[in-house]
C-alpha positions in Angstrom: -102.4 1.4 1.0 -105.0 0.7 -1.0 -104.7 -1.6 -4.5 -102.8 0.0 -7.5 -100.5 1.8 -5.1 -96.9 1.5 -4.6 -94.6 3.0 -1.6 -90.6 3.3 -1.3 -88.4 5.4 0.4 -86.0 7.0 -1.8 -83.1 8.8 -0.6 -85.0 9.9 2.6 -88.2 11.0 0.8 -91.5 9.2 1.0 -92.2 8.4 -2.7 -95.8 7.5 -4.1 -96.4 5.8 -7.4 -99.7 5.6 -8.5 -101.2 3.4 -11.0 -102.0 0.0 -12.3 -99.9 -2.6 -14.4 -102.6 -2.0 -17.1 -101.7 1.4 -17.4 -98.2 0.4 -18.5 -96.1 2.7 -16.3 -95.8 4.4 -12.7 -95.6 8.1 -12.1 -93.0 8.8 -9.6 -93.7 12.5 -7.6 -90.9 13.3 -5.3 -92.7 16.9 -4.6 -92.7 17.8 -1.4 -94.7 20.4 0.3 -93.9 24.1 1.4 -93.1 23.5 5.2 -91.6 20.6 4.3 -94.2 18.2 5.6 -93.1 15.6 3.3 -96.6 15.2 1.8 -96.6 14.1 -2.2 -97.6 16.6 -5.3 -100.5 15.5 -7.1 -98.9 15.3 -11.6 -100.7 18.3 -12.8 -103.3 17.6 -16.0 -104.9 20.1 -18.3 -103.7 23.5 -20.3 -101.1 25.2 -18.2 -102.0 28.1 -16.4 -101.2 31.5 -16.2 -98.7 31.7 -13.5 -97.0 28.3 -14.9 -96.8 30.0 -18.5 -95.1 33.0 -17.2 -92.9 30.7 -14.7 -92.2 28.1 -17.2 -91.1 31.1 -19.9 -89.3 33.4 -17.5 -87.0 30.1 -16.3 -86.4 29.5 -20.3 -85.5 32.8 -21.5 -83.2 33.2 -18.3 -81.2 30.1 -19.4 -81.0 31.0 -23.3 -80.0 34.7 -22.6 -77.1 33.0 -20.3 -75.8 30.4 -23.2 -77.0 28.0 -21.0 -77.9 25.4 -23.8 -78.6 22.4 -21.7 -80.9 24.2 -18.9 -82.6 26.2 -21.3 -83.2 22.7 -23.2 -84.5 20.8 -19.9 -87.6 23.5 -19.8 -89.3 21.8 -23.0 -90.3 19.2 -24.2 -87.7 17.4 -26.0 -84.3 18.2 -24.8 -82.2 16.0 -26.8 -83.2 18.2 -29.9 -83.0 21.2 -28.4 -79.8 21.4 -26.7 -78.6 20.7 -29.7 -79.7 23.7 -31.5 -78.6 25.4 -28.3 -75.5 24.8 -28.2 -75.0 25.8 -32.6 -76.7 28.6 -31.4 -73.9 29.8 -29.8 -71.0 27.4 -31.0 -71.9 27.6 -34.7 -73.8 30.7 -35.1 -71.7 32.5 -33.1 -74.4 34.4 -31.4 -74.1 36.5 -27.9 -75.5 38.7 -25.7 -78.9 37.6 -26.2 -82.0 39.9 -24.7 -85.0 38.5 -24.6 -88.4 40.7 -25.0 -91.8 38.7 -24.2 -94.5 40.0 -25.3 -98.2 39.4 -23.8 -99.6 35.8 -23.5 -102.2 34.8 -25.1 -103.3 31.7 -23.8 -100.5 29.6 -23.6 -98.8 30.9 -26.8 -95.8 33.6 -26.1 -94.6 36.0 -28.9 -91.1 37.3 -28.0 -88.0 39.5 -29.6 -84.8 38.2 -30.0 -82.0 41.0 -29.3 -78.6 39.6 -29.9 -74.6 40.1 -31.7 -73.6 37.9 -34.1 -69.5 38.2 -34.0 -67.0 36.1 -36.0 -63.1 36.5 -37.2 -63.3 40.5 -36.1 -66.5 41.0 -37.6 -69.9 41.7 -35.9 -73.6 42.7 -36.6 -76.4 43.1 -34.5 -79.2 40.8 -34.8 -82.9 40.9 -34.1 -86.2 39.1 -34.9 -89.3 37.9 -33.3 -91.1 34.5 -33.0 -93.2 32.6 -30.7 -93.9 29.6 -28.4 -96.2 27.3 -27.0 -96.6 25.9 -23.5 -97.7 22.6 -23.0 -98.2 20.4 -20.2 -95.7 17.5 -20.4 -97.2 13.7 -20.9 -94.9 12.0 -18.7 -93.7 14.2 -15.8 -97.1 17.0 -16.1 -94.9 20.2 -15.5 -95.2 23.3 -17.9 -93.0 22.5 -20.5 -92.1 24.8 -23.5 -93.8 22.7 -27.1 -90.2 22.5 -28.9 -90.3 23.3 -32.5 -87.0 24.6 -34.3 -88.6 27.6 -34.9 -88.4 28.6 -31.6 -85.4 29.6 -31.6 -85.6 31.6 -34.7 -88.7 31.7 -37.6 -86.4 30.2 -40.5 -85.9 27.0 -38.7 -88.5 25.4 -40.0 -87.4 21.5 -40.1 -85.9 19.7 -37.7 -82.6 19.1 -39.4 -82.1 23.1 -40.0 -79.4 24.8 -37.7 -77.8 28.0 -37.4 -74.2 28.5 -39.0 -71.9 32.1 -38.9 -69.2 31.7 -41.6 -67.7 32.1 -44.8 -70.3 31.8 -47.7 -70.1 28.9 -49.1 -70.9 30.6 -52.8 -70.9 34.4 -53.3 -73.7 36.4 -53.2 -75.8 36.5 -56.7 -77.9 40.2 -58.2 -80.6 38.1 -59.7 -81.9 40.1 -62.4 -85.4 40.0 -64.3 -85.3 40.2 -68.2 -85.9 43.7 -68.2 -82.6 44.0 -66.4 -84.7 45.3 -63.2 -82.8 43.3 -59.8 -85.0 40.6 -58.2 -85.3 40.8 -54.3 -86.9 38.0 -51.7 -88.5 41.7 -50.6 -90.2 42.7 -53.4 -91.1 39.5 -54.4 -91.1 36.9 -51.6 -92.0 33.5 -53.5 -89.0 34.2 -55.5 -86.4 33.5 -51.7 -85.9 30.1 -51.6 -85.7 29.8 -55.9 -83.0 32.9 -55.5 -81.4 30.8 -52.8 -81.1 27.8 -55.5 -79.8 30.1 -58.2 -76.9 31.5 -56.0 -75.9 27.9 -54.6 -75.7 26.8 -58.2 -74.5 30.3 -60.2 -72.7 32.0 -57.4 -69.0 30.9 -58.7 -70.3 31.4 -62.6 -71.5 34.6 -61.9 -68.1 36.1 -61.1 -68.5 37.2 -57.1 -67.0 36.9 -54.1 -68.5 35.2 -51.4 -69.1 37.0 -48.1 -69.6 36.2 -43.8 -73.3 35.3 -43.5 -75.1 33.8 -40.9 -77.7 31.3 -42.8 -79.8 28.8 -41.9 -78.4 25.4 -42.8 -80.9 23.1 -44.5 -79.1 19.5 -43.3 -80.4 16.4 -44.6 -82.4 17.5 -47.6 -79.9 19.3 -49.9 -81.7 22.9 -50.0 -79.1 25.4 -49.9 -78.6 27.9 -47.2 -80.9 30.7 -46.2 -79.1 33.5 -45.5 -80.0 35.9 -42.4 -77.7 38.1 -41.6 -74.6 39.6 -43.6 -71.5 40.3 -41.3 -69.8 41.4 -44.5 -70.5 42.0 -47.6 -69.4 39.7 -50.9 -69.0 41.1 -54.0 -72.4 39.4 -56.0 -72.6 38.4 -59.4 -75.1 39.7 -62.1 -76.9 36.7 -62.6 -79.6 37.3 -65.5 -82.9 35.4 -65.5 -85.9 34.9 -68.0 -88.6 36.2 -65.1 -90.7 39.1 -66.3 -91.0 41.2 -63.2 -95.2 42.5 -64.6 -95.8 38.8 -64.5 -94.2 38.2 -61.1 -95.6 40.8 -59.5 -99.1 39.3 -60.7 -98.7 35.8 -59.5 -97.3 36.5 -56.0 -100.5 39.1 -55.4 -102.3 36.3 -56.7 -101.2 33.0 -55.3 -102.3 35.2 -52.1 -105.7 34.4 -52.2 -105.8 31.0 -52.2 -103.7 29.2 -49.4 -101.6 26.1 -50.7 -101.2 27.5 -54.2 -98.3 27.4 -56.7 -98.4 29.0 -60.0 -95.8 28.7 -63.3 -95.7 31.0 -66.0 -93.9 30.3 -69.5 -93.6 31.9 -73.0 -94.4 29.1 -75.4 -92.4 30.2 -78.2 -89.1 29.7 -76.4 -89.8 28.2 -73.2 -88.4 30.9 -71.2 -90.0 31.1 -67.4 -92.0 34.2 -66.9 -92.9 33.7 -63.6 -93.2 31.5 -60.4 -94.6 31.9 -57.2 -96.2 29.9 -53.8 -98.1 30.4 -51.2 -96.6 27.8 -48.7 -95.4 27.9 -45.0 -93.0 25.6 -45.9 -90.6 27.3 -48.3 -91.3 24.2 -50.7 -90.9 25.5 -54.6 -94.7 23.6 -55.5 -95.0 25.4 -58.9 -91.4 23.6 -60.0 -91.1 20.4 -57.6 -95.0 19.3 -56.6 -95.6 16.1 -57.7 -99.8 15.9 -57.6 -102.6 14.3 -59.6 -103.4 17.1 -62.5 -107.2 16.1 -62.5 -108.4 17.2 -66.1 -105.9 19.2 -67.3 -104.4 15.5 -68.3 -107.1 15.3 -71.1 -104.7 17.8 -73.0 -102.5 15.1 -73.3 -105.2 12.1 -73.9 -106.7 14.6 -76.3 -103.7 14.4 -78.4 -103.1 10.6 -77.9 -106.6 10.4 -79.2 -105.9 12.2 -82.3 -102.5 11.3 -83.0 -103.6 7.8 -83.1 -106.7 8.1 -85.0 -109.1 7.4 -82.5 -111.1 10.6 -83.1 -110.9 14.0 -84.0 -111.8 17.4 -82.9 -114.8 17.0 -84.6 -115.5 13.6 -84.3 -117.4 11.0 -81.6 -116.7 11.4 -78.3 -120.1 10.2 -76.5 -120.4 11.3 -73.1 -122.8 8.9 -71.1 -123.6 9.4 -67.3 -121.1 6.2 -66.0 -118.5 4.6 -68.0 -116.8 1.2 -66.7 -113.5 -0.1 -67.1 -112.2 -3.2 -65.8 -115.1 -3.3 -63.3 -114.3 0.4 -61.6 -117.0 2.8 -62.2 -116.2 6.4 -63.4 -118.9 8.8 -63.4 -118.8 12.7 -64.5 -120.0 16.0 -62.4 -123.2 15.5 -60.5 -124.8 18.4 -62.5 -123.3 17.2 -66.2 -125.9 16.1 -68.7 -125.4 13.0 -70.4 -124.8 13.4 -74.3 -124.1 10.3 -77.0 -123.8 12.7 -79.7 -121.1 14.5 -78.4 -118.0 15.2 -80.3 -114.3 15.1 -79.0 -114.6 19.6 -78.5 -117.8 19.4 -76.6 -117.0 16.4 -74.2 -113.3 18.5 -74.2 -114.7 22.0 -73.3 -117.4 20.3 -70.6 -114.9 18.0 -68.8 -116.7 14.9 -69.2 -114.5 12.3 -67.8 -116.7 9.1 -69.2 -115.9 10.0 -72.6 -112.4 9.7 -72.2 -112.8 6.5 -70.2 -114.1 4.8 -73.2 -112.2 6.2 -75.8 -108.7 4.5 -74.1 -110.2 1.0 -74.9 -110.2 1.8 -78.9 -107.0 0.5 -81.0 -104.3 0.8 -81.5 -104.5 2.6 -77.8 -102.3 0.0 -75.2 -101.5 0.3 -71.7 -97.9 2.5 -72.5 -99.9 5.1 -75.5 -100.6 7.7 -72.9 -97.0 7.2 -71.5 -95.3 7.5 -75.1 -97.7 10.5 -75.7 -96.5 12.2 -72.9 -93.2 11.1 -73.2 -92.2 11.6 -77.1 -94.8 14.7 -77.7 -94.6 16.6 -74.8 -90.8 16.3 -73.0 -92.5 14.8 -70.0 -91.3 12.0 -67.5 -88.0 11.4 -68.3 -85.7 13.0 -65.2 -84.1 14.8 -68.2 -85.1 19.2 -67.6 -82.3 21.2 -66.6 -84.6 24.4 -66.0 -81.6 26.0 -63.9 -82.7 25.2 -60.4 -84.7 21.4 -59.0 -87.5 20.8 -60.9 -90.2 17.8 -61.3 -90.6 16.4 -65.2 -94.0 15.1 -64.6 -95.3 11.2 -64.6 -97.1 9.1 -66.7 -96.4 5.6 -65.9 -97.5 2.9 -68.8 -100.1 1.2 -66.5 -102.7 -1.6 -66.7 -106.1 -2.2 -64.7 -108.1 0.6 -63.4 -105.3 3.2 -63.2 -104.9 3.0 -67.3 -108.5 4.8 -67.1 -107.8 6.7 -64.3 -104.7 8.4 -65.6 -106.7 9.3 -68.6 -107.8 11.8 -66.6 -105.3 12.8 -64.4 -105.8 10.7 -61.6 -104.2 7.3 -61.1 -100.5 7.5 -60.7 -100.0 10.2 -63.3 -98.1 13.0 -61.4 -97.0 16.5 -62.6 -96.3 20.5 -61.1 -98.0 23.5 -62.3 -94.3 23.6 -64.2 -95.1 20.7 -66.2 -99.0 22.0 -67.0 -98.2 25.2 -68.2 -95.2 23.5 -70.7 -98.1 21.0 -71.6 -100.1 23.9 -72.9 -97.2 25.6 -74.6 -96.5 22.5 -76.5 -100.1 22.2 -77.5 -100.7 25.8 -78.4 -97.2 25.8 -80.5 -96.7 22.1 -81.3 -93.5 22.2 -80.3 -91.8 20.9 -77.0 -89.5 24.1 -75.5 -87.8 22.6 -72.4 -89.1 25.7 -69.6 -85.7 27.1 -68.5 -85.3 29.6 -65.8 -81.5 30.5 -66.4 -80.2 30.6 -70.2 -78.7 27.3 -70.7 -75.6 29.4 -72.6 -74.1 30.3 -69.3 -73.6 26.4 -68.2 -73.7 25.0 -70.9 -76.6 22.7 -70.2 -78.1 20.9 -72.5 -82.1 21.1 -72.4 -84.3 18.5 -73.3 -85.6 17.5 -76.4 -89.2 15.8 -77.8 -91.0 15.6 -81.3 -93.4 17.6 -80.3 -96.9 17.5 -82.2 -98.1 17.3 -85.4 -99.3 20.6 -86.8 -103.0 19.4 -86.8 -103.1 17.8 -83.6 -101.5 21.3 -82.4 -104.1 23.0 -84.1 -106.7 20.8 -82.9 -105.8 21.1 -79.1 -105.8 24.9 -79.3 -109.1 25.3 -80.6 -110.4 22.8 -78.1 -108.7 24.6 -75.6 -110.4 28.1 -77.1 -113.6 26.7 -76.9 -113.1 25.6 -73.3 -112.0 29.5 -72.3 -115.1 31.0 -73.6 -118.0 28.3 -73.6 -117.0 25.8 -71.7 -115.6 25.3 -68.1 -113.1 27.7 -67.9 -115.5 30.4 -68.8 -116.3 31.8 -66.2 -112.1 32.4 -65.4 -111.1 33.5 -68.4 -113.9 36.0 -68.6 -112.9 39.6 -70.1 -109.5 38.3 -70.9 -108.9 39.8 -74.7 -106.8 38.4 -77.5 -106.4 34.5 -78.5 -107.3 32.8 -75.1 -107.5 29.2 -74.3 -107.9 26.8 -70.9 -108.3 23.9 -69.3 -109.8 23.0 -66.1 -109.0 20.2 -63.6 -109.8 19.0 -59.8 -108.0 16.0 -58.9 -108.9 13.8 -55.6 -106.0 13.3 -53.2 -106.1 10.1 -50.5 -107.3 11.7 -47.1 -107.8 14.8 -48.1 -111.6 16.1 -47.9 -111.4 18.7 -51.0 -110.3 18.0 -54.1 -107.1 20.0 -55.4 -107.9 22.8 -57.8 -106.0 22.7 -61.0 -106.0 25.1 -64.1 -103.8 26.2 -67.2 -104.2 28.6 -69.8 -102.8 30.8 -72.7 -103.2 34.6 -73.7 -101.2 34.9 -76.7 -97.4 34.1 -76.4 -97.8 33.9 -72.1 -99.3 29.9 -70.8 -99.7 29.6 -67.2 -101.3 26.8 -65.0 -101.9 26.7 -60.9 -102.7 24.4 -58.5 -104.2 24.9 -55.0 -105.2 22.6 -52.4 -107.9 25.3 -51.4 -109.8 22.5 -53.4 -112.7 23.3 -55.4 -113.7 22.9 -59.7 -110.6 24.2 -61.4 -112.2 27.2 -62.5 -112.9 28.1 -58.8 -109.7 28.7 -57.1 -106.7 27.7 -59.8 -108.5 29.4 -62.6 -108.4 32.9 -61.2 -104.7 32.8 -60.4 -103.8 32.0 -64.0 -105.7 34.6 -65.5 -104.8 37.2 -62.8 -100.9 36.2 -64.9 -102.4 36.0 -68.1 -103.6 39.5 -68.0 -100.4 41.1 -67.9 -99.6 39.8 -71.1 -96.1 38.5 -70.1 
């Protein structure tokens, strides 16, 4: 035999392995031919074709219609993971008889219906939904092999530590109501599931129900409560009352729609009730309450008032605006189409964005490396791990910093973090001058207590809403806010995340009594992507 080639008989079969040491491993083929002829199968490369997708898929769906966990598991590629969602398929979820419908290939990618009985403790519900797979060829042993993802075996299994579980709720069922009193479904409004999951794993009990026999979806690992699927029967739920208007709801989820990777937050800034909440995400991840993401500049709401409050400048006073500003050697520079102006005031570098007057503002005294942080911190409610909105929620972050990422976080880049949550309570606290904590559930049924700050002076508040006026109808938001009646303001923001190609889109706004901000990772100028979404909320007044 030639070089690179090994022989052995093994068992009475004549056994090739091919390859060189350098290749770090030897593929053993023990294939032999039809007539038994004893001659080797070459390892297969390439897509799978036809005939091995509908082989590969036929053998699977025979062995999961037959509980067979670990054969159905051996046909993909990772059979560790998934004969152990397998077998909770059947042990845990308590799930028989399955029929399995596939539909027509395209490619290598199967769509299928699931036909199945859940039973458990006398009690049983048919159960049936469709999902999908892909066929792969398999790196090691080149057979058609079935791509294991959890979702495979149903749609909400979406991370590899969810499982199937048939049992006693763990909290009873909640009737999530709006404040108009009008009931809040995951189908009418489907960014509100996984945040009306959260409410009834933390209000069931409180609400007064009685839990029920649900198969859920079991979110292992990362705290998330259960998903429910499929009710075997029916808890008593709980009125649950919430500070969501369902006009403002039914706004952001049509308009989160349009942009993909998008979260928006609405509040009412004179009590800091939540209005609204919704995201466009295949993940279930609540973004508008939990993102943590640079808030590009929007931040210069927030620098804005450190600038005032420490009597660096005014509204009306210097704010030059040159075409590169430098701190601690790093270069910051302004749009590629913004036109330099030395004569600017605070409003005009405000309502035009320009980054290199904020960058040299931050050098002026009193200003030190922990003023935005105490700004942020003190004025605004932000950054302290201290809001008890009724479900998980972000605070924001505004690290006291030195070097380059003291500038940067001037303008929302650096390390500052926050969620379209903690934007639109920024602008509420500008607007009104006082900090409201955003609250999603009245604090009076826990008990909670809800965060405090000074909030602003009345002429800093002042100051920022007029800036922020000037912004909606001359400046960069313009073009968003446009035909939007009453007292509007705005603030636009695009913030540059590491290894991503687009910048993220950020905006926030106010229509009377209603502030709102987004963010999308459509990417863009805030007043792009973002700034439609908040104003498509804004219009409904609330």
């Amino acid at each position: 035999m030639g070089k690179g080639v090994k022989a052995a008989v093994i068992g009475g079969v004549f056994a090739v392995m091919v390859g060189g040491a350098g290749h770090g491993a030897y593929n053993l083929v023990s294939a032999l031919d039809g007539d038994g002829g004893g001659v080797a199968a070459e390892k297969k490369s390439g897509p799978p074709d036809k005939d091995e997708v509908e082989e590969t898929t036929a053998k699977f769906f025979s062995a999961w219609e037959k509980g067979a966990a670990a054969t159905a598991a051996s046909y993909t590629n990772n059979d560790g993971a998934a004969e152990q969602l397998f077998t909770a398929f059947g042990e845990d979820a308590h799930i028989t008889g399955v029929k399995i419908t596939p539909g027509a290939a395209r490619g290598t990618t199967v769509p299928y219906t699931v036909r199945a009985k859940v039973a458990y403790d006398g009690k049983s519900k048919p159960l049936s939904y469709r999902s999908r797979l892909k066929v792969v060829r398999g790196l090691t042993t080149g057979r058609a092999l079935v791509d294991w993802q959890p979702s495979v075996v149903h749609p909400e299994l979406k991370k590899k530590e969810d499982t199937l579980v048939t049992e006693q709720s763990a909290t009873p069922p909640i009737e999530a109501v709006g404040r108009d009193g009008s009931e809040l479904t995951k189908e009418k409004y489907p960014s509100l599931g996984p945040i009306l999951d959260a409410l009834r794993d933390k209000y069931g009990e409180k609400a007064g129900g009685t839990p029920g026999v649900e198969l859920v979806v079991r979110h292992t690992g990362n705290g998330a409560p259960d998903t429910p699927l499929l009710t075997l029967a029916k808890g008593r739920p709980g009125k649950l009352t919430t500070t969501i208007s369902p006009g403002a709801q039914t706004a952001a989820e049509m308009a989160v729609k349009r942009f993909a990777q998008s979260s928006v937050v609405a509040v009412k800034p004179s009590t800091g009730e939540v209005l609204a909440v919704a995201n466009n995400r295949t993940d279930g991840f609540n973004a508008a309450f939990q993102g943590e993401a640079a808030p590009g500049s929007t931040m210069k709401i927030i620098t804005a008032a450190m600038l005032i409050d420490n009597g660096v400048t005014s509204m009306n006073g210097p704010a030059p605006c040159p075409d590169t500003a430098v701190w601690q050697s790093q270069t910051f520079k302004n749009l590629t189409d913004m036109k330099p102006d030395e004569s600017a005031t605070l409003s005009n570098s405000f309502m035009r964005s320009c980054n290199t007057a904020f960058i040299k503002l931050i050098d002026e005294k009193p200003l030190t490396d922990a003023s935005l942080t105490q700004e942020a911190e003190e004025r605004f409610g932000l950054g302290q791990d201290n809001w008890k909105t009724g479900i998980a929620s972000f605070d924001g972050s505004v690290p006291a910093v030195d070097g380059p990422d003291r500038a940067a976080g001037a303008i929302g880049q650096g390390q500052v973090q926050m969620s379209p949550l903690n934007m639109a309570s920024v602008t509420a606290t500008a607007i009104t001058g006082a900090f409201r904590q955003p609250y999603l559930v009245s604090p009076e049924l826990d008990g909670r207590e809800l965060a405090r700050a000074r909030g602003l002076r009345a002429s800093t508040a002042a100051q920022l809403k007029q800036m922020m006026r000037l912004t909606a109808t001359q400046g960069t938001a313009a073009q968003a806010m446009a035909g939007l009646g009453g007292d509007i303001g705005a603030k636009t923001g695009s913030a540059e995340v590491d290894g991503n190609a687009r910048s993220n889109s950020w905006f926030t706004g106010f229509r009377g009594d209603i502030a709102a901000a987004a963010m999308t990772e459509e990417g863009g100028h805030g007043g792009d992507a973002a700034g439609p979404i908040v104003a498509a909320v804004l219009r409904t007044g609330g």
